[in-house]
C-alpha positions in Angstrom: 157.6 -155.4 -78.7 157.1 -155.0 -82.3 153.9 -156.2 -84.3 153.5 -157.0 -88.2 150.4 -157.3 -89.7 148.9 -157.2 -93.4 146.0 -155.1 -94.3 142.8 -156.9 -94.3 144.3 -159.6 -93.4 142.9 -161.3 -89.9 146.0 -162.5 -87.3 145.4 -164.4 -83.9 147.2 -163.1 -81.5 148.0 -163.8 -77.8 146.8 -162.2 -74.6 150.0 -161.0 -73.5 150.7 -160.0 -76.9 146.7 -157.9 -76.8 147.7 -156.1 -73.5 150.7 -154.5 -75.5 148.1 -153.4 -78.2 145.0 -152.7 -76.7 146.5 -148.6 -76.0 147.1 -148.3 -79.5 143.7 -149.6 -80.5 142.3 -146.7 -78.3 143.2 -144.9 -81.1 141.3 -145.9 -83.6 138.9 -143.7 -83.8 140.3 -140.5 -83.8 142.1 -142.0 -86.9 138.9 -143.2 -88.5 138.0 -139.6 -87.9 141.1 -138.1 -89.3 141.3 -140.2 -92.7 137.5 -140.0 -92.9 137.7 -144.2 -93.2 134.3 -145.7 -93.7 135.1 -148.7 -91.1 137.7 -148.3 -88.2 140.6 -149.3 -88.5 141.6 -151.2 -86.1 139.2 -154.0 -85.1 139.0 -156.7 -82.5 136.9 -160.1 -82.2 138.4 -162.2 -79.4 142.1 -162.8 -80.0 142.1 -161.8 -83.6 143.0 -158.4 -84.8 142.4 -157.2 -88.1 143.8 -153.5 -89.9 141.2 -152.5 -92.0 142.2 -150.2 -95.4 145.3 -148.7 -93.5 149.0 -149.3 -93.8 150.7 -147.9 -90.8 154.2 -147.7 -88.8 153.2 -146.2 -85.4 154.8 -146.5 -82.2 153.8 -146.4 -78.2 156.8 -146.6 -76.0 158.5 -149.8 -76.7 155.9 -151.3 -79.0 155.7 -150.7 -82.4 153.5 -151.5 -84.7 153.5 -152.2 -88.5 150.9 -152.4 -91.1 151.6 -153.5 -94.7 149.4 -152.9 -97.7 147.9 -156.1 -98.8 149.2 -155.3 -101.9 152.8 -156.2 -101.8 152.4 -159.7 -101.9 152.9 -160.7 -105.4 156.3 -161.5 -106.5 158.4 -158.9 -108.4 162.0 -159.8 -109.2 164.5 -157.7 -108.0 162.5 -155.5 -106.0 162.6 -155.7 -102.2 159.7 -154.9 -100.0 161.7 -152.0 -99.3 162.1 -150.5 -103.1 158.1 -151.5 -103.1 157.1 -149.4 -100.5 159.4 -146.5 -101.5 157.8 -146.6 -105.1 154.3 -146.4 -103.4 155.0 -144.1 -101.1 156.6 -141.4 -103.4 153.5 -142.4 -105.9 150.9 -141.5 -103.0 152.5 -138.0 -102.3 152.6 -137.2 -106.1 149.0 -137.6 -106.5 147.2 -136.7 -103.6 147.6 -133.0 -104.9 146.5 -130.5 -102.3 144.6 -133.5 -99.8 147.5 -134.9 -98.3 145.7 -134.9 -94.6 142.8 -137.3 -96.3 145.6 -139.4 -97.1 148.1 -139.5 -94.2 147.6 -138.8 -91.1 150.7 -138.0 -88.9 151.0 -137.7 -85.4 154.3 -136.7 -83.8 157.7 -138.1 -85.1 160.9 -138.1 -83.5 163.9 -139.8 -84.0 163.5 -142.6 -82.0 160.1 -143.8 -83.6 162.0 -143.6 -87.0 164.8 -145.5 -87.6 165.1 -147.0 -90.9 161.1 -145.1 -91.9 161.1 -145.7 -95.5 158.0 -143.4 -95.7 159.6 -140.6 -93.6 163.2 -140.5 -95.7 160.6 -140.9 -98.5 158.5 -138.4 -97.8 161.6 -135.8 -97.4 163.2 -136.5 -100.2 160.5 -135.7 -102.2 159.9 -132.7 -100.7 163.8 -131.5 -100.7 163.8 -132.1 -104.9 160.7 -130.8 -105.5 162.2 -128.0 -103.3 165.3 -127.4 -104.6 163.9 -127.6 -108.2 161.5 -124.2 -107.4 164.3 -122.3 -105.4 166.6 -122.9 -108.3 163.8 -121.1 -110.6 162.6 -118.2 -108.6 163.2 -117.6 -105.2 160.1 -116.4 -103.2 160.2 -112.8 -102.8 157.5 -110.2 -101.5 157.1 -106.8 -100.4 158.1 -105.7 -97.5 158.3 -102.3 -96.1 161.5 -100.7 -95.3 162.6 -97.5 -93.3 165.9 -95.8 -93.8 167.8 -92.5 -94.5 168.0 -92.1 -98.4 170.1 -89.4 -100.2 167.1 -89.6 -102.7 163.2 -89.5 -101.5 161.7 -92.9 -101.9 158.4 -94.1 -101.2 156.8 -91.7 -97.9 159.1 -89.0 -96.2 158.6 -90.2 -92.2 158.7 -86.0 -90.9 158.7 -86.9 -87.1 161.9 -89.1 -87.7 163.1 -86.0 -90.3 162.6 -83.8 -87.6 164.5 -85.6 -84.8 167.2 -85.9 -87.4 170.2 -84.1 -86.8 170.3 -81.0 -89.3 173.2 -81.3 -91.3 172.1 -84.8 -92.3 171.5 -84.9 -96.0 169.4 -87.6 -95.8 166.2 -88.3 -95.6 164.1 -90.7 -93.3 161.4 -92.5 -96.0 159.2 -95.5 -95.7 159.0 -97.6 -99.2 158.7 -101.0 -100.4 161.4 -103.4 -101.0 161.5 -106.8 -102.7 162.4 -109.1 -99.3 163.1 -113.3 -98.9 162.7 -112.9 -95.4 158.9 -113.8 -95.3 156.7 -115.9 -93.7 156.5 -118.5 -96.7 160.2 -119.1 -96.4 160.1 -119.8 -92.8 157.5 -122.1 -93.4 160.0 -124.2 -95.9 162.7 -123.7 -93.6 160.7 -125.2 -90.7 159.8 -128.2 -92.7 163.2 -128.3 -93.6 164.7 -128.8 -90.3 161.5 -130.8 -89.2 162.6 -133.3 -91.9 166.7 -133.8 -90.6 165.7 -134.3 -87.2 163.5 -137.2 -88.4 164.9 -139.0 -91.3 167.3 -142.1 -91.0 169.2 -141.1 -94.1 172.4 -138.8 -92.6 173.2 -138.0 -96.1 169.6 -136.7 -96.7 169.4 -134.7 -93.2 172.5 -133.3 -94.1 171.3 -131.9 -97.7 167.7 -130.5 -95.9 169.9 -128.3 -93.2 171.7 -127.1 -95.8 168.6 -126.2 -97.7 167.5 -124.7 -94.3 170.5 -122.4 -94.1 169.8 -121.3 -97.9 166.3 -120.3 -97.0 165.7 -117.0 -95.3 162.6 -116.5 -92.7 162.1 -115.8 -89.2 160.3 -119.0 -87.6 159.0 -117.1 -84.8 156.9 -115.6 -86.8 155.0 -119.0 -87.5 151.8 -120.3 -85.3 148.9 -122.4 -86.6 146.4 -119.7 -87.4 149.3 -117.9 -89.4 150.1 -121.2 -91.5 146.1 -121.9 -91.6 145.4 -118.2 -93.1 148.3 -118.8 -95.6 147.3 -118.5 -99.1 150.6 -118.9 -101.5 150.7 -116.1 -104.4 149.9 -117.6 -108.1 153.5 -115.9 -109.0 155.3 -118.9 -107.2 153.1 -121.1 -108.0 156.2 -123.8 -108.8 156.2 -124.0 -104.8 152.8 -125.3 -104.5 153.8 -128.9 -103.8 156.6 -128.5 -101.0 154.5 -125.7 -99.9 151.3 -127.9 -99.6 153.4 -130.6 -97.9 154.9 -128.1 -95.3 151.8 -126.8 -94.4 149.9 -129.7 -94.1 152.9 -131.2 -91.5 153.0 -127.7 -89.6 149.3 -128.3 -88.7 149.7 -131.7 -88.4 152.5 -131.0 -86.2 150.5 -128.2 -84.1 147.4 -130.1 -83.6 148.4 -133.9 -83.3 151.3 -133.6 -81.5 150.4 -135.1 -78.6 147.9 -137.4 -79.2 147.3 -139.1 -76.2 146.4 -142.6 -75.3 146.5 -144.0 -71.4 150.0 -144.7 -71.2 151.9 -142.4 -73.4 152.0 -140.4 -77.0 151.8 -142.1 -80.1 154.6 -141.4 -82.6 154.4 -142.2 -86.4 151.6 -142.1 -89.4 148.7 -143.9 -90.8 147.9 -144.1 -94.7 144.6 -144.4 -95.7 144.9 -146.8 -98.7 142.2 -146.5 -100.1 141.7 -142.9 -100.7 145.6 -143.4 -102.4 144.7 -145.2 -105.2 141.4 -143.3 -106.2 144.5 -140.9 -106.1 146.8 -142.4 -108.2 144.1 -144.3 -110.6 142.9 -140.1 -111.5 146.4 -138.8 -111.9 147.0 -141.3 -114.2 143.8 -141.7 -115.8 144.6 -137.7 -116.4 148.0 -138.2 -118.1 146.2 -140.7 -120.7 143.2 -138.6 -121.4 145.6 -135.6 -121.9 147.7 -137.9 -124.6 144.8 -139.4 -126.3 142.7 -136.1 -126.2 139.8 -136.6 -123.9 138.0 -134.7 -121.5 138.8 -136.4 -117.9 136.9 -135.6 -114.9 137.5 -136.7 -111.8 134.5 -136.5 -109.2 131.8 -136.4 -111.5 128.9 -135.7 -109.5 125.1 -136.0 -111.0 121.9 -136.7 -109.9 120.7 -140.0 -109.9 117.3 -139.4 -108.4 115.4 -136.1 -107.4 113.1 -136.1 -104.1 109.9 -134.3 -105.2 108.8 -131.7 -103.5 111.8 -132.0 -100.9 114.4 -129.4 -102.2 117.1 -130.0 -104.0 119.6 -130.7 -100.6 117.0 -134.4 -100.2 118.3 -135.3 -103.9 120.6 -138.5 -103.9 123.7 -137.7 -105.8 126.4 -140.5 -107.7 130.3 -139.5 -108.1 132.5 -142.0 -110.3 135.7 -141.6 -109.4 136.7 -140.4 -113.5 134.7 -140.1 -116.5 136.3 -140.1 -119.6 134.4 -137.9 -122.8 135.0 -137.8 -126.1 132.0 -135.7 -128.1 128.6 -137.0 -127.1 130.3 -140.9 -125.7 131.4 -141.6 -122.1 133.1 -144.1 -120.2 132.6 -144.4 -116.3 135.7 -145.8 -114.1 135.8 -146.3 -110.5 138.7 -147.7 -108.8 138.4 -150.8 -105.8 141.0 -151.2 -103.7 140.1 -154.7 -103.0 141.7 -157.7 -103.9 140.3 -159.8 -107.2 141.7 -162.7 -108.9 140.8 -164.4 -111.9 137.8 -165.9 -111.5 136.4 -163.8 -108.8 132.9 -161.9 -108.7 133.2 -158.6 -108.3 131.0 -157.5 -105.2 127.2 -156.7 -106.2 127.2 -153.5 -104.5 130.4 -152.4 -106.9 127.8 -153.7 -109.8 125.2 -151.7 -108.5 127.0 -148.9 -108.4 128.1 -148.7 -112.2 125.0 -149.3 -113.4 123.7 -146.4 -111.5 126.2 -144.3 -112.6 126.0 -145.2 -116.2 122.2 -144.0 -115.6 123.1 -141.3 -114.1 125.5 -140.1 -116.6 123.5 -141.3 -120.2 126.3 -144.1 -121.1 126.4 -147.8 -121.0 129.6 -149.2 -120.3 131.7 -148.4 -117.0 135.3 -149.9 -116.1 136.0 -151.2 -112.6 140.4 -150.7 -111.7 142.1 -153.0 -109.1 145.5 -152.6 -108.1 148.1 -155.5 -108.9 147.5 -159.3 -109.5 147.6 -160.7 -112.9 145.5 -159.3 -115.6 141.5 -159.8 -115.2 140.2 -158.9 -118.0 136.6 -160.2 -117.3 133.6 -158.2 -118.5 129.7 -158.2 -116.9 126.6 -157.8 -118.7 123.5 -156.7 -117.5 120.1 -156.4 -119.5 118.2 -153.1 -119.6 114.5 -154.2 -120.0 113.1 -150.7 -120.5 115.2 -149.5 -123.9 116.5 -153.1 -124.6 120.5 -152.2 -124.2 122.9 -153.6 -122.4 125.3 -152.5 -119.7 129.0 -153.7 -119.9 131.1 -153.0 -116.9 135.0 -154.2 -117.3 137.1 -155.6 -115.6 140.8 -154.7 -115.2 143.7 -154.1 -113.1 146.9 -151.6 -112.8 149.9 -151.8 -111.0 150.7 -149.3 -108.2 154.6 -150.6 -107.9 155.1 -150.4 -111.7 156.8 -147.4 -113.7 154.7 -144.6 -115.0 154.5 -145.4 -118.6 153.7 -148.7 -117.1 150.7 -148.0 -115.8 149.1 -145.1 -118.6 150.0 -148.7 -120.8 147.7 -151.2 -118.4 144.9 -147.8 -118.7 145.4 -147.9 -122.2 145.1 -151.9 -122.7 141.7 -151.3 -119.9 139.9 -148.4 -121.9 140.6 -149.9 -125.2 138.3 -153.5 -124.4 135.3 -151.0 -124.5 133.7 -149.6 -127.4 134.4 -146.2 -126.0 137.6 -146.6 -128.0 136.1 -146.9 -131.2 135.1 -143.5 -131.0 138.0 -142.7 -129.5 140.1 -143.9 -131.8 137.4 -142.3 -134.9 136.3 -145.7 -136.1 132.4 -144.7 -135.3 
């Protein structure tokens, strides 16, 4: 039986219908656990289900379940749901940098649970260009010590093999270093590699990966999980770093959630935590514009809002926008909310509350507040200061996750440049 549900989005459903869903909500937890959600995911109240902050494609036997992102609703002409997802999808593994397990979490794939996966095809052919693109300039290579008969000493002369050697041998046995592909790093690749064509729907693309697992040299035995875990890639190949980071991260994945369990079977497929994706792809982007326009950009920017006296520092209460945006001694706070708002909406006091502390916190007075999609809301909020007679103003404004990238740096750009921050931005103060 298959099931298709929106995010956020509450769906009645019948009891014969719950029966087939009830194992996979077993689930839930561990998931909330692996994403590090704030709410589980999964939730029941009577016969209405309702998939909180997730979009999914996961699969128990014969039923399968779908979860869409609430935010493919809006019309775009010619672009199917399909081309939508594949644009996010690609987007999400692009900017979640080095935390791709706070963003997906996998459980076991196989073939079967696949078919026609957007996100898995998706997924590796991501990885096989950003692959292909680092083998083509510089192949990894390490040290690796070598023994053999030289006509020349090299390295260390081995005297108990010199000694067994026959005597009119002119060689000599020596122990050196040599420059090797056969490493654990490539095996790592080539295991993703072939992990990848036994999963993807696309023949074409599982034909390319296994031939870029016969280009890549390695010994896979020589992989386990405390191997992959202790792996540290060297700054040399440091144009490896994405396929690497996504091949490690599956590997573990693989190793430690392959059989995750409910009462009547393993689950098979992965779970995106939405909400964590767009603070990721709101700060990639953010980073691109500050980069053009010359600003300091940092993500995560922690400060302390208020100090517990006489507690140590570990009782203080920290704030962390998502970005903050400097230029000289002026600041501009922006926090992304994947939530839905439409023109005319409020925007949830708590989200209020928030900027306003962190504006405190970080000596500014105006903070920006990023949806994804809609139409344009370019509302604005302002809230008094009684103590030094100023005013907060927190914006109000949206991007577009499905859109191109200059796109989007262009709906930042319209966003940042409603606030006075731009004025000294752009030098006018």
């Amino acid at each position: 039986m298959k099931f298709e549900f929106i995010e956020n989005e509450n769906k009645k459903i019948t009891t014969e219908q719950m029966t087939f869903l009830e194992d996979l909500i077993l689930i839930s937890d561990e998931i909330q656990k692996g994403l590090g959600l704030r709410v589980s995911p999964m939730q029941i109240s009577g016969n209405t289900v309702r998939f909180n902050g997730i979009a999914a494609n996961i699969r128990l036997n014969d039923t399968k379940l779908i979860v869409k992102p609430k935010v493919t609703g809006a019309d775009r002409p010619g672009m199917s749901l399909d081309g939508m997802m594949a644009t996010l999808y690609l987007r999400i593994l692009r900017t979640c940098k080095s935390h791709l397990n706070s963003v997906i979490y996998f459980t076991s794939m196989s073939a079967e649970s696949v078919t026609e996966n957007t996100f898995v095809d998706c997924m590796a052919q991501y990885y096989l260009d950003k692959l292909f693109a680092s083998v083509r300039k510089l192949p990894i290579a390490v040290y690796d010590q070598c023994e053999e008969k030289r006509s020349a000493i090299k390295g260390k002369i081995l005297i108990q093999k010199e000694l067994k050697s026959p005597i009119r041998d002119g060689r000599i046995w020596c122990r050196h270093k040599v420059m090797s592909c056969d490493n654990v790093y490539n095996a790592l690749l080539k295991w993703c590699c072939k992990y990848f064509a036994e999963n993807v729907s696309s023949r074409s693309l599982q034909y390319k990966l296994r031939q870029m697992a016969d280009t890549l040299k390695g010994d896979l035995e020589t992989l386990s999980a405390d191997a992959v875990r202790r792996m540290r890639l060297p700054r040399n190949f440091d144009a490896y770093r994405e396929p690497f980071s996504i091949a490690r991260e599956i590997y573990l994945y693989h190793d430690q959630n392959t059989k995750l369990r409910t009462g009547n079977g393993n689950v098979c497929g992965y779970v995106i935590n939405m909400e964590r994706a767009f603070e990721n792809i709101l700060c990639y982007y953010m980073e691109r514009f500050s980069v053009k326009k010359q600003l300091l950009h940092v993500a995560q920017a922690d400060r302390i809002l208020a100090k517990a006296d006489g507690r140590g520092a570990d009782k203080d209460i920290h704030i962390r926008p998502d970005d903050l945006l400097i230029k000289g001694e002026s600041k501009l706070v922006l926090d992304a909310k994947y939530k839905q708002m439409e023109k005319g909406d409020k925007p949830a006091r708590e989200d209020l509350y928030q900027m306003i502390a962190s504006c405190m916190a970080h000596g500014t007075y105006e903070a920006l507040l990023m949806y994804p999609c809609g139409e344009t809301c370019e509302d604005v909020w302002t809230v008094a200061n009684p103590v030094d007679e100023n005013y907060y103003k927190i914006y109000i404004d949206k991007i577009d996750i499905f859109a191109d990238d200059q796109t989007i740096i262009e709906q930042i750009s319209r966003a940042v440049y409603r606030s006075r921050f731009a004025e000294v931005m752009c030098g006018k103060i």
